[in-house]
N, C-alpha and C positions, 0 to 999 in steps of 0.2 A: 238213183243208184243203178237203177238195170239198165239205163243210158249209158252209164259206163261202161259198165261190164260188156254192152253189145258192140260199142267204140273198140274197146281193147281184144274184144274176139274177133270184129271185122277185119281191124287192122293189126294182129300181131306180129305176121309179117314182117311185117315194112318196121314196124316197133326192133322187133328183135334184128333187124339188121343195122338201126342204129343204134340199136345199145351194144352191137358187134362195134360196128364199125367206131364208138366212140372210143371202146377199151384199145381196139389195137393200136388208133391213134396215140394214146396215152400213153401205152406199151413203146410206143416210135420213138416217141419224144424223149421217154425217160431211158432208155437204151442206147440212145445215138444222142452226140453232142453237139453236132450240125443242127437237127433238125430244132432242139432244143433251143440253140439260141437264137433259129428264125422265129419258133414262136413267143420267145422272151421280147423279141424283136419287135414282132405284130402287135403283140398285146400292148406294149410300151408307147409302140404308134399309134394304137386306139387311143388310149388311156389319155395320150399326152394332146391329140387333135380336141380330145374331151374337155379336160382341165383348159385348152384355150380356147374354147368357144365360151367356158364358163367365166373365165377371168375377161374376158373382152364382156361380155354381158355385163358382170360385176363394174366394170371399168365407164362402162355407157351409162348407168344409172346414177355412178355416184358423178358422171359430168356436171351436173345442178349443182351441187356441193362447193365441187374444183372451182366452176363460173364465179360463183358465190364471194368465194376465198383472195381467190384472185384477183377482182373488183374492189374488194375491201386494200388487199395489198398496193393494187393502183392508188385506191383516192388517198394511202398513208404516203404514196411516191410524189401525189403530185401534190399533195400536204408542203411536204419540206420545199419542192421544186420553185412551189409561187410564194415563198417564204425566203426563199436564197440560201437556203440552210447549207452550211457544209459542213453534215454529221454524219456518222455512220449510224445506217438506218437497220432496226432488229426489231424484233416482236416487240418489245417494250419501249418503243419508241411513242411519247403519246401525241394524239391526234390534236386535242384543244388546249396547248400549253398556254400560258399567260404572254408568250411573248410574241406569239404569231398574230400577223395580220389579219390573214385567212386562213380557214379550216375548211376541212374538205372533208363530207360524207356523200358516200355512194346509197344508190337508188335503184331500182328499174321501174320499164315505162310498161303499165300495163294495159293502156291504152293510147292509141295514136292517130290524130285526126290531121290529114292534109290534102284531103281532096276541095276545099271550100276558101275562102279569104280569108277565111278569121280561123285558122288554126289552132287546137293546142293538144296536149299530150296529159294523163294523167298518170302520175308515180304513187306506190306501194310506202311512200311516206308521209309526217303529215305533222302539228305543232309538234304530238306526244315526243317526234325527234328531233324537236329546235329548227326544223322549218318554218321561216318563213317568208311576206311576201319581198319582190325585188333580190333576191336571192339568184345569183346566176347559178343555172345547165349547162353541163359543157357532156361530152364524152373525149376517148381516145382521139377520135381525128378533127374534134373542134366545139364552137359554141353549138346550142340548142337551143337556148330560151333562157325567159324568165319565171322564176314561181310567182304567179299570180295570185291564187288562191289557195288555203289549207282549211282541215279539217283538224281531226283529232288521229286520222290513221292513212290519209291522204294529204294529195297536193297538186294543183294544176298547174301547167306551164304555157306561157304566150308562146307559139313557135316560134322561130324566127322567120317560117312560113304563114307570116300572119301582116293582115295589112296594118294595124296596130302596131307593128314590134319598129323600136326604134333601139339603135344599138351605135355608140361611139367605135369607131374603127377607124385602120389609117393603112397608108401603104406601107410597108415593112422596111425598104427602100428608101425611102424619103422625108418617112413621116409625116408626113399632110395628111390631114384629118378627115372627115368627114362624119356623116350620119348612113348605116345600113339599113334600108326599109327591102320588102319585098312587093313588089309591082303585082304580086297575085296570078302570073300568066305560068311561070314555068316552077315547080317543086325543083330542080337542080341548079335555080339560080339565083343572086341577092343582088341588090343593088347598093351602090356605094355613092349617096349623094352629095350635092354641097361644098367638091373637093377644087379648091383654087387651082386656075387655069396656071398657076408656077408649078406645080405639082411635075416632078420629072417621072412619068413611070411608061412604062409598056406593057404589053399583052406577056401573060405569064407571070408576073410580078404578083408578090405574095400579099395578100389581105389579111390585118391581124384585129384582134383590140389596141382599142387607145390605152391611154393612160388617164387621158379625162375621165372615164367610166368608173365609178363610185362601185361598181356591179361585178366584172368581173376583171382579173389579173392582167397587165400587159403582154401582147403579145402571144396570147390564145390564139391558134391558128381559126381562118373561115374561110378561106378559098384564094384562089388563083383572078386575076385580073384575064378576062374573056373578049370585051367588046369597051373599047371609050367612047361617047358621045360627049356633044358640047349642046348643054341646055340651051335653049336662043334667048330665052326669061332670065334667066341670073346670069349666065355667063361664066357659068361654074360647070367642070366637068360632071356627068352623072357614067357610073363606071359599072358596067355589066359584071358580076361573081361567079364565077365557076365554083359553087360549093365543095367543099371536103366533105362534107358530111352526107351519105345515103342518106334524106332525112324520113325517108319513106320505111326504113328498116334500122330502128331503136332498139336495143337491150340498155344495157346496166349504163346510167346515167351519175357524172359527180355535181353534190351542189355543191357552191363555194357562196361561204358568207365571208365578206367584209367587215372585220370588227371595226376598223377605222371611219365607217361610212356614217356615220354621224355624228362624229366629230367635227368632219371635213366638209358636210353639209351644214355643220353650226356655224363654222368660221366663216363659209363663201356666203353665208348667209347675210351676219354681220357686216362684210365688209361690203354688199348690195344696198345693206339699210344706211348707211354713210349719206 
C-alpha cells in the first residue's frame, strides 16, 4: 500500500495532467461535431480492424470442419457421377441406394509412404465402415490405389507407386488397353504396359481406367501420355505416364466399392471352367 501512495506522490504531476488533459479531450468531443465524428470514426476503425482479425481467426479454425464437409459432398457428387445418375442432387440424397453399382465414401490419408518400391498409404477408416480389401482409391485429380488391408478403425492401400500395383487402363482416345505398373525409379511417373503396336496415340494423349477393371469406374483420370517405347520382347508398346496425381502430397481420399464385382467374377468365372 505505501508503494502506492509513494507512486502517486512521485508522480502526481504527470497523473494530474492527464486526468486534465483526458477531461478537456472529452469536453472537445462532446462540444464540437467534427471532432466527434472523427472519433466515432477511430473507434469504429479499431473496433472493426478487431472484429476482423477475430472472424478470420474464427474462419481458419473451423477450416478442418469446412475440408471435412466438403469431401463428404464430393464423394455424394461423385456417387451419382459413376452411377450415370441424372438426379437432382440435395442433402437427402442417399449414398448406398439399392440401385447403384458403386458407392462412394470419403477418407483421409494419415499416413503416406513413397520413398521405397513397395509403397502404401494408411486411412482413418477401416471394416467398422464397410471397408474392404480390393476396394479402389481415387481423389479429385485421379486413381491412388488399392485397399489392401483393414482393421477395425483403419485401412491400407497398395500405392499405385508400388511395384506390386497392377491396374487395367487404356488410352482415352482409342481405347487399347493395357496393364499400369510403376518401374519404381520416378514417384511422378506410371507405366502403361502390354498396349498393341495398333494402338493410335501420341505424347499428351490422356490415360484413364478400363472398363475391364472389376476395381474401379471407367474413365477415372491417371495421367497424360509422356514418353512411347517399343518393348524389343513382346513387341508391344510400353508407354511412359505423366501422373495427375502429386502422389507425394494426399489429403481426403474416395473409396469406391463395386457391388457388381462378384457377380461378374462368378460369371467370367463359369464361363473359364467350360
Amino acid at each position: 500500500m505505501q508503494q502506492i501512495i509513494n507512486f502517486l506522490v512521485k508522480n502526481s504531476y504527470r497523473l494530474l495532467f492527464l486526468l486534465l488533459l483526458g477531461i478537456s479531450l472529452i469536453l472537445t468531443i462532446k462540444s464540437h461535431s467534427y471532432h466527434r465524428s472523427e472519433y466515432i470514426n477511430s473507434a469504429n476503425a479499431v473496433s472493426g480492424g478487431i472484429y476482423k482479425k477475430v472472424n478470420e481467426a474464427d474462419e481458419y479454425l473451423s477450416l478442418k470442419e469446412k475440408n471435412a464437409q466438403l469431401a463428404e459432398e464430393n464423394a455424394r457428387l461423385k456417387q451419382v457421377l459413376f452411377n450415370k445418375k441424372d438426379t437432382l442432387l440435395n442433402s437427402k440424397t442417399s449414398f448406398n441406394t439399392e440401385t447403384d453399382i458403386f458407392s462412394v465414401k470419403k477418407a483421409k490419408v494419415i499416413k503416406n509412404k513413397f520413398n521405397t518400391r513397395e509403397n502404401y498409404l494408411t486411412l482413418n477408416i477401416g471394416s467398422k465402415d464397410s471397408i474392404k480389401t480390393d476396394m479402389g482409391v481415387i481423389n479429385d485429380k485421379g486413381i491412388v490405389g488399392i485397399i489392401e488391408k483393414t482393421s477395425t478403425n483403419y485401412s491400407t492401400v497398395l500405392s499405385i507407386l508400388n511395384t506390386k500395383s497392377r491396374i487395367n487402363a487404356k488410352i482415352k482416345n482409342s481405347n487399347h488397353f493395357g496393364s499400369l505398373i510403376w518401374d519404381g525409379k520416378n514417384v511422378g511417373y506410371a507405366q502403361l504396359i502390354d498396349v498393341p503396336r495398333l494402338a493410335s496415340l501420341k505424347k499428351g494423349d490422356s490415360i484413364v481406367t478400363g472398363a475391364e477393371s472389376e476395381i474401379f469406374p471407367e474413365n477415372i483420370p491417371i495421367g497424360k501420355i509422356d514418353k512411347v517405347y517399343v518393348d524389343t520382347k513382346t513387341n508391344y508398346y510400353t508407354i511412359n505416364v505423366r501422373l495427375f496425381n502429386d502422389m507425394t502430397a494426399l489429403g481426403y481420399v474416395y473409396i469406391i466399392e463395386n457391388k457388381h464385382k462378384k457377380e461378374k467374377l462368378k460369371l467370367e468365372t463359369k464361363q473359364t471352367d467350360k
